[in-house]
Each structure stands twice: as C-alpha cells, then as structure tokens.
C-alpha positions in Angstrom: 51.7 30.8 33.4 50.0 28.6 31.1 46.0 28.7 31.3 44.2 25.5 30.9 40.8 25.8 28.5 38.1 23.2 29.1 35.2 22.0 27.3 34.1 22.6 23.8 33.9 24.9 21.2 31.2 26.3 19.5 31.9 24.6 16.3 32.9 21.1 18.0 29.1 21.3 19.3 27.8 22.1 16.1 29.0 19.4 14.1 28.2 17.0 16.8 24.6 18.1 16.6 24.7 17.9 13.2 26.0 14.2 13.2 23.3 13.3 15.8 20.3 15.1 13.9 21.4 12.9 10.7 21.7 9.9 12.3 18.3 10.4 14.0 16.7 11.0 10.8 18.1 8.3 8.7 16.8 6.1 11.6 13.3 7.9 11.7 12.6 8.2 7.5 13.1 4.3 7.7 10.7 3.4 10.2 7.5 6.0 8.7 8.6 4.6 5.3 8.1 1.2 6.2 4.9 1.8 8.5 3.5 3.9 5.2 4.4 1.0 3.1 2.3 -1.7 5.7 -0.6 0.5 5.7 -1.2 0.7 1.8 -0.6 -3.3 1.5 -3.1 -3.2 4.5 -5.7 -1.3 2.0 -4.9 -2.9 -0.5 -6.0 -6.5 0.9 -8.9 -4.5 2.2 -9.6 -3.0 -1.5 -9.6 -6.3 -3.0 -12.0 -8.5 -0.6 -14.6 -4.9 -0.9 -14.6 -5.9 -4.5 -14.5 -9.8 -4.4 -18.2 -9.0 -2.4 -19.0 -6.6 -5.1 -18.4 -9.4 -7.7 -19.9 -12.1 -6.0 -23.4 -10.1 -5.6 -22.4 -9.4 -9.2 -22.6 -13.0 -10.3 -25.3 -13.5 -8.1 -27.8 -11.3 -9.7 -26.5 -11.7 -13.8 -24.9 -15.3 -13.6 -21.8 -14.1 -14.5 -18.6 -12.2 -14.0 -18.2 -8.6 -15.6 -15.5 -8.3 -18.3 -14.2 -5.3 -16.2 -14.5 -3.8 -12.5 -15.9 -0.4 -13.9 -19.7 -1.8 -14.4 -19.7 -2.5 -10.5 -20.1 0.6 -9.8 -22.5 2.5 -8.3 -25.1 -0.4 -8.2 -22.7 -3.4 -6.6 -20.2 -0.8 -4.6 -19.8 2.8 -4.7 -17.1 3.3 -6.2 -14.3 0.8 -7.3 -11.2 1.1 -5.2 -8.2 1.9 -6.5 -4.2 1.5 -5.7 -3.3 3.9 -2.4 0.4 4.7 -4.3 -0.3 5.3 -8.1 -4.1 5.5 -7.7 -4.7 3.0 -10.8 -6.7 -0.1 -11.0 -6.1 -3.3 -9.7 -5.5 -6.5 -11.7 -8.9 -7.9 -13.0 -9.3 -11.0 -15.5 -12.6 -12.5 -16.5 -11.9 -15.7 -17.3 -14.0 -19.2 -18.4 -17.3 -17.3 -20.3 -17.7 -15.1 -17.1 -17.6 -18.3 -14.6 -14.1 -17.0 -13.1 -12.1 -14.4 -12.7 -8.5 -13.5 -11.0 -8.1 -10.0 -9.5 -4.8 -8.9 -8.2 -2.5 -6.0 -6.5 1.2 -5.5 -5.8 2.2 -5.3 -2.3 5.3 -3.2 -1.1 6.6 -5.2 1.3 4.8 -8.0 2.5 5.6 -11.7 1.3 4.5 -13.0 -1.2 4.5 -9.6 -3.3 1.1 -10.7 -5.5 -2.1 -10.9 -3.5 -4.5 -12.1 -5.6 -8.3 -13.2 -4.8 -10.2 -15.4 -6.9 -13.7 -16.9 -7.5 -14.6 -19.4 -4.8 
C-alpha cells in the first residue's frame, strides 16, 4: 500500500516566504527612496525662494547683494538654510558690483537637475 503525502514541507514554505519577503522589500526600498528623494528637492526649492526674499530685503535696505549668504543671518532670515542630504550650503555667486547674483542647488531627481534662482 502506497500512502499519498500532500501539501508542503516546512522548508518548501520557508523559502517561498523568503522569496516573497525579498521581493516585497526590493519593491518597498524603491518607492520610500524615491518619495525621500521628492521631498528634499521639495525643500530645497523651498530653501532657495526663503533666501531669494532674504536677499531681496537685503538689497533693498544696503543697495546691494552680499558677497556671501552668511551675513543674512539673523537680521534678513534666521538662519540660512542649508542642503537636507549633506547639510552644506547652497550655490551663491555675487555677481555685477553686487547688482546680481545666481544661487543654486542640486536636485536628486527632478528634471532639470540645477534649480537655480536669480535676481529679478
């Protein structure tokens, strides 16, 4: 009499839930990484139009651009936002005898990768 055995085996359920529990978070890492990634480009836009006002009072009051971002701060905005990922300073550039200047960060994702505000 031969006996017929169904269904799985401890180890054939093991290494199916091991599969599945990769798979799932190859699939998961991906989409946080990305939705981290949209939210520091996010701050970043949002960094550098808080310090395009801060420049533009700035100018208002001494007639001219700063030769850096440090001497904003505290008077023209609290304190000078910096990169969410490597916590340095943006790109700043006084330019034309302090009539213009060019200020810039590096997105992660979004297209184009420079974001750059200028003078108006």
């Amino acid at each position: 009499m031969r006996v017929i055995k169904k269904g799985f085996t401890l180890v054939e359920l093991l290494v199916v839930m091991a599969v599945v529990a990769v798979l799932a978070a190859m699939t998961l890492g991906r989409s946080v990484t990305g939705n981290l990634e949209k939210g520091r480009d996010g701050r970043r836009q949002t960094d550098l139009e808080a310090i395009r006002s801060a420049l533009e009072i700035y100018r208002s009051d001494l007639g001219t651009y700063p030769v850096g971002t440090g001497s904003l701060s505290p008077t023209y905005i609290t304190t000078v936002p910096t990169d969410p990922k490597t916590n340095g300073g943006y790109a700043y550039t006084q330019g034309g005898a302090g009539k213009t200047y060019n200020l810039c960060a590096t997105r992660e994702i979004t297209t184009p990768l420079a974001y750059c505000v200028t003078n108006p």
